[in-house]
N, C-alpha and C positions, 0 to 999 in steps of 0.2 A: 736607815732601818726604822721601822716606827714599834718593833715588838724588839723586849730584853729579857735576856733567862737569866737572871746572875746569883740563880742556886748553885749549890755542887750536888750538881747530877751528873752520876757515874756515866750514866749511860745516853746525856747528850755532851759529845765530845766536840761538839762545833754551836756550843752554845755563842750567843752576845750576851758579853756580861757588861758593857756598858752604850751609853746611849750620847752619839756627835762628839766622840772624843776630840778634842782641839777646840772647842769650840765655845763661846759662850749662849749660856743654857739657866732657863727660868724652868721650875716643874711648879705644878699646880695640881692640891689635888681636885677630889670632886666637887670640895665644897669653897673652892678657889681660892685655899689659904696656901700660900706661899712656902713649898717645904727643900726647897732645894735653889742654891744659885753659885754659881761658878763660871770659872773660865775654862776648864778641860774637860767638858761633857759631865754627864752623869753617871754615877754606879749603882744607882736604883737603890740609893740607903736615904734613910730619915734617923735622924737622930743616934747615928750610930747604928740603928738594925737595917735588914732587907727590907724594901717598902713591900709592903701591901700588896699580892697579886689584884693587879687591877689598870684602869686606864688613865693614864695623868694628863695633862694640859703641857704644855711648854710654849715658850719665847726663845726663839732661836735668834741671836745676829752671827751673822757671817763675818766673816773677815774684810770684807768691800763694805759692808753698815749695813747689810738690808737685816731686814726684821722678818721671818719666818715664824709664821703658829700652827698649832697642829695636837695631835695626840699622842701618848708612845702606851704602848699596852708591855707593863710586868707581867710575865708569864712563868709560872710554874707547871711543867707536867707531872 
């Protein structure tokens, strides 16, 4: 998936509220500071709160090594 909703909205009942669960994950934001890094996906929080509706950066490795980059867009409706 490259877009995450991880509001609570009543009324999208098939939201993604997180982004490459299992997986290890770099987020970046726009101005390519470093705000997230883990090994079980992302839940689109910074510092404790929801990030920022908008578009981040990531570094994916998979589970075989390979290196994956890309974008995920936080979306609120």
């Amino acid at each position: 998936p490259n877009i995450i909703t991880p509001y609570n909205d009543a009324s999208d009942l098939e939201r993604n509220n997180s982004f490459m669960k299992g997986y290890q994950v770099e987020i970046y934001n726009r101005y390519q500071q470093m705000i997230f890094e883990g090994t079980d996906g992302w839940d689109a929080t910074y510092r404790g709160e929801l990030a920022t509706p908008g578009t981040y950066f990531y570094i994916l490795t998979k589970k075989d090594g390979r290196v994956l980059k890309g974008t995920v867009e936080v979306y609120r409706k």
